[in-house]
VOGU-3710 file (C-alpha; in Angstrom, 3 decimals, decimal comma):
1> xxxxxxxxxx> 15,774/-155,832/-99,564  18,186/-159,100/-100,066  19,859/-160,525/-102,552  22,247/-163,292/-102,627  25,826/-162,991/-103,674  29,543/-163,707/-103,060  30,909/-161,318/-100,458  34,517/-161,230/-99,497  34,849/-159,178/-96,061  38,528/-157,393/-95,974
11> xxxxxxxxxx> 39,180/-156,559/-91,978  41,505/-152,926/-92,892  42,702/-152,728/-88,994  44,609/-156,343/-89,744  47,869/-157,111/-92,532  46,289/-160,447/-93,437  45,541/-162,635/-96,467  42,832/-161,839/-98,468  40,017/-164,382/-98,127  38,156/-166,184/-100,806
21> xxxxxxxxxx> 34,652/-164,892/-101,703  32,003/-166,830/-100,111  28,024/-167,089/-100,883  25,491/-165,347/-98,660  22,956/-163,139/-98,182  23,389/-159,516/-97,712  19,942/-157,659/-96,591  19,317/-154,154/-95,813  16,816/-153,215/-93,409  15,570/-151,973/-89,605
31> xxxxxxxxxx> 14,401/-154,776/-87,227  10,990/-152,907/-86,868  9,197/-150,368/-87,780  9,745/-148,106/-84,408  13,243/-148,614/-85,166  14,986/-146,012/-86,738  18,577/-147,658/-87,136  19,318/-149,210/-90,407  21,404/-152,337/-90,325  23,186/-154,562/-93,268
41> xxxxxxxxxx> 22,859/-158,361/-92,434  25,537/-160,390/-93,877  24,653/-163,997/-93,622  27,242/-167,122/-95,142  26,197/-170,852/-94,914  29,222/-170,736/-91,826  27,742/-167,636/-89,945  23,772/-168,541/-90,314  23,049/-165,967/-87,762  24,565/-163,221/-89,475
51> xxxxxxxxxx> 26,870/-160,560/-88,795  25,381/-157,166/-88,387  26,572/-153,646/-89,529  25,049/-150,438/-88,531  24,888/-147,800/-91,530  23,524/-144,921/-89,856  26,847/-142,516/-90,466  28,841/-145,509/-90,764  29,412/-145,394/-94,493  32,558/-144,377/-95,537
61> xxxxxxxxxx> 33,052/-144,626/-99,101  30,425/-146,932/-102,024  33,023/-147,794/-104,337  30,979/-148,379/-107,427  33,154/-148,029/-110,889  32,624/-151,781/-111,473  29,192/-152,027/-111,346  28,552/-152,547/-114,742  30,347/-156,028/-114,316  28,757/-156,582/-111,073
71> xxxxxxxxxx> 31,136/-155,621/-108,685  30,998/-152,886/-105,618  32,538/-152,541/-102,127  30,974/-151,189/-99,461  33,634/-149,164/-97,249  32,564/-149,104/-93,122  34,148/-147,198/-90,527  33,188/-149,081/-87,547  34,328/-151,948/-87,876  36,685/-150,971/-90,470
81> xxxxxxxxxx> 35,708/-153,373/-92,834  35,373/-153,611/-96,644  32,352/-155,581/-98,324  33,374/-156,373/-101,491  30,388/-157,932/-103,277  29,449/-159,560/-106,468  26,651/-160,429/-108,099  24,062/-159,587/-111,027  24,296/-156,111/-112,256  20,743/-155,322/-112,260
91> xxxxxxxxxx> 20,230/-156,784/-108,326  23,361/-154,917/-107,336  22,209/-151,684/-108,717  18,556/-151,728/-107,221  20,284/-153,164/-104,264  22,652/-149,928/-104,129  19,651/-147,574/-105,238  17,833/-148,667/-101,811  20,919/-148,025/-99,629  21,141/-144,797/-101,000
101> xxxxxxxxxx> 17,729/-143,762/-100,377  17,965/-145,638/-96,881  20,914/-143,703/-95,909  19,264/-140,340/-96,933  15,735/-141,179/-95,427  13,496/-140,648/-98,408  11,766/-144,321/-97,926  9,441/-145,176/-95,917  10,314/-147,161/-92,800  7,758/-150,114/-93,206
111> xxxxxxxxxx> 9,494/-150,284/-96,906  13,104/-151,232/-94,790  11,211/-153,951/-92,282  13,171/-157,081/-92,067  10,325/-158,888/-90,531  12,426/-161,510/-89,052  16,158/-161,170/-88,785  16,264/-165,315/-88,196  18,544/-167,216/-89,931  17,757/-168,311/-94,107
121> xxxxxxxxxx> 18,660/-170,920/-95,910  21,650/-169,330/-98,541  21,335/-170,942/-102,173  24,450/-172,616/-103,034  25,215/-172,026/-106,313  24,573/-175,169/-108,624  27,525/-177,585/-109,623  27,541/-179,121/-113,206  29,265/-182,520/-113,623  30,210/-183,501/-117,109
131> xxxxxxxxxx> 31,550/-186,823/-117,963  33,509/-187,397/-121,051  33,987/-191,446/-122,142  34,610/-190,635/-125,861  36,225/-187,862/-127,725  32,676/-186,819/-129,463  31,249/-185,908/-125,888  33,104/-182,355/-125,690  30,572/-179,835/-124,966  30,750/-177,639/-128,524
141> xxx> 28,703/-174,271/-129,311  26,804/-174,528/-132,346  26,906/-171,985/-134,628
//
């Protein structure tokens, strides 16, 4: 399963600045069928390839009080990484309900195929540009 979202990846082992959020595509899945490991490929428009994560055992903690608004990090222990992710509510909780039954083995392993763990073009989100000449151009809601 994929879905694209802003991911912000929070290295614990390192004391450094928190970076910004950035758009990508986080899929969950085994690179075939015969495989029985089940990876997380994170994929930005910088890192096309993708960076993968094992999840066999490698969970630590789903942090998921905010998932209501969207929001849920993903606790690793090797690396020792955070995923903090963010995107629609209803795509993060199907996306969460498939990790869990990943992780505990009740789906089927053709379900989990990534066919192709290639690199995919990541929708950028899409930027509006308003121009105002006059005062009577302000965007107003009606109603």
């Amino acid at each position: 399963m994929k879905i694209n979202c802003n991911v912000e990846v929070v290295n614990r082992s390192v004391c450094a600045p928190r970076k910004k959020a950035q758009r990508s595509c986080l899929a969950i899945g085994r690179q075939s069928v015969k495989s029985n490991e089940l990876h997380l490929l994170l994929q930005t428009l910088q890192n096309k390839l993708g960076t993968k994560y094992k999840i066999d055992e490698n969970i630590e903690k789903v942090f998921t009080k905010f998932v209501n608004n969207g929001k849920t990090t993903i606790r690793l222990k090797e690396p020792p990484h955070d995923l903090n992710i963010q995107c629609d509510p209803i795509l993060l909780k199907s996306f969460l309900r498939t990790l869990e039954l990943g992780v505990t083995k009740k789906l089927n392993a053709s379900v989990l195929c990534v066919s192709n763990m290639n690199a995919k073009n990541i929708a950028q989100a899409p930027k509006t540009k308003v121009t105002i000449k006059s005062k009577s151009d302000y965007p107003v809601l009606e109603g």
